[in-house]
N, C-alpha and C positions, 0 to 999 in steps of 0.2 A: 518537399514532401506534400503530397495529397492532401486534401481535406477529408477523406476517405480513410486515409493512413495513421491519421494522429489518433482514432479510436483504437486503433490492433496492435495489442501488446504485443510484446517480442517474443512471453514465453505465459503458458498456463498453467495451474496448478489447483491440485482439489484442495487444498489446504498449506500452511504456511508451513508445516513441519516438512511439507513434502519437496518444499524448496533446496535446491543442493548448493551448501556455501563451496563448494570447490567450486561447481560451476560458475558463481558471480565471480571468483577470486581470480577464474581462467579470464572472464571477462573484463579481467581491470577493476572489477569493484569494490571499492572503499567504504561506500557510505550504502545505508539502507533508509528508506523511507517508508515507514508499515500504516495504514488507514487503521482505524480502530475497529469498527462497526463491522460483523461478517467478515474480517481478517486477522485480529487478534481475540475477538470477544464475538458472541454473539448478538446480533443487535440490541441495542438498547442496555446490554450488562456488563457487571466489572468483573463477570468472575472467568479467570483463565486458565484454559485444558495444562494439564502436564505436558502434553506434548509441544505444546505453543511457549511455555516456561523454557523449558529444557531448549527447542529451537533458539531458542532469544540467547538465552546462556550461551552456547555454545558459536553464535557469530560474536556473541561480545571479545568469548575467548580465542577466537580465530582472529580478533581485530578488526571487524566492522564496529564501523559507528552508525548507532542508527537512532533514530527519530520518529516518533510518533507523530502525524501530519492528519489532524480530523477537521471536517466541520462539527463537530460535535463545540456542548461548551465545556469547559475546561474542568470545574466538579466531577462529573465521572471518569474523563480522561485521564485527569489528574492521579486518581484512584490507581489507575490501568498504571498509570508512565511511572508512579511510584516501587508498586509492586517488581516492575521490572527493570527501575534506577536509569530508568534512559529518560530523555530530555524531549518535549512535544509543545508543537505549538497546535493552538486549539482555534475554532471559529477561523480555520483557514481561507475561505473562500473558495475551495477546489469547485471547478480549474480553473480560477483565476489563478492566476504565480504567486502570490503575494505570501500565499503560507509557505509555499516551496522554495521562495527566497529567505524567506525566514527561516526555514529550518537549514537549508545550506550554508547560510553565515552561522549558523549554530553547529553544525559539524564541519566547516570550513573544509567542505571541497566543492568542486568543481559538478556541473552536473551532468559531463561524461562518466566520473567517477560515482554515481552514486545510481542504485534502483529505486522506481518508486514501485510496491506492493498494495495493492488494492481489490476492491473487488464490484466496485462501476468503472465502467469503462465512460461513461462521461462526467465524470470526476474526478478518481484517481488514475487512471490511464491517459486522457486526454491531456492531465495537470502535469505529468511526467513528459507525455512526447512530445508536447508545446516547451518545455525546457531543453530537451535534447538527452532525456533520459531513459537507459534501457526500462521496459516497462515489463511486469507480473501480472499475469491478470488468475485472481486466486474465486475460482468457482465452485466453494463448498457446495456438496450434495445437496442438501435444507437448507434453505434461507431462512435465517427467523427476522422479520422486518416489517416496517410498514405496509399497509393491504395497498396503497397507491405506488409501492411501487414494483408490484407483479407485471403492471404497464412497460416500466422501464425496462424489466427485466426480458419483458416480450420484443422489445426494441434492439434491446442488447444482443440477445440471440440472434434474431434478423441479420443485427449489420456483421456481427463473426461470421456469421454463415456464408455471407456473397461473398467477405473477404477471404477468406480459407480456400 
């Protein structure tokens, strides 16, 4: 795989509701791994849409196991991973592996079998395709986030754009 390649998620999405669990389940997947920031929550918040509850719900009861995976620190996380009784490690390092190893011995699969869900592509995308996992790259409409990182965000478009 490319050095080009490890930024280009396999599939994109305007939001995590919009994700289709048949589709992963065609694809073999077991395990989910969701970023917090701009993928469950708005940046910087605990508080979670109905539609994002009810998505969660319903892979749980489809049989995915999934995992909250942030750099975030683990207080607000904590909040988020309560509310929806799933299990997260926090201060992951994405994309180093270290959090993504972590959360795989915690839903004990393999990381053919599991997605990772995000919405940087040089954090959560890259942290998946350096494991060998299908990747989501989730592009809500409004970003609410940091003013430094509009940069990153200009960067990001860039490299989709040549890859595509």
């Amino acid at each position: 795989m490319g050095i080009a390649n490890l930024f280009q998620p396999n599939q994109q999405v305007a939001s995590i509701a919009d994700m289709s669990l048949d589709k992963l389940k065609e694809l073999g997947i077991h395990g989910i791994l969701l970023d917090l920031d701009n993928t469950l929550v708005k940046w910087n918040s605990q508080s979670l849409s109905n539609q994002v509850i009810k998505w969660v719900r319903m892979a749980k009861k489809e049989g995915f196991a999934l995992c909250i995976v942030s750099n975030a620190i683990s207080f607000r996380l904590q909040r988020v991973a309560q509310r929806l009784h799933v299990p997260f490690v926090s201060q992951a390092c994405k994309p180093l592996t270290l959090g993504i190893n972590k959360a795989l011995k915690l839903l004990k699969l393999e990381p053919s079998e599991v997605v990772m869900i995000g919405d940087q592509l040089f954090t959560d995308i890259l942290a998946g395709s350096w494991n060998g996992m299908h990747t989501i790259w989730v592009r809500p409409p409004k970003l609410y986030e940091q003013k430094w990182m509009r940069l990153v965000r200009h960067l990001e478009t860039f490299i989709y754009a040549r890859e595509v």
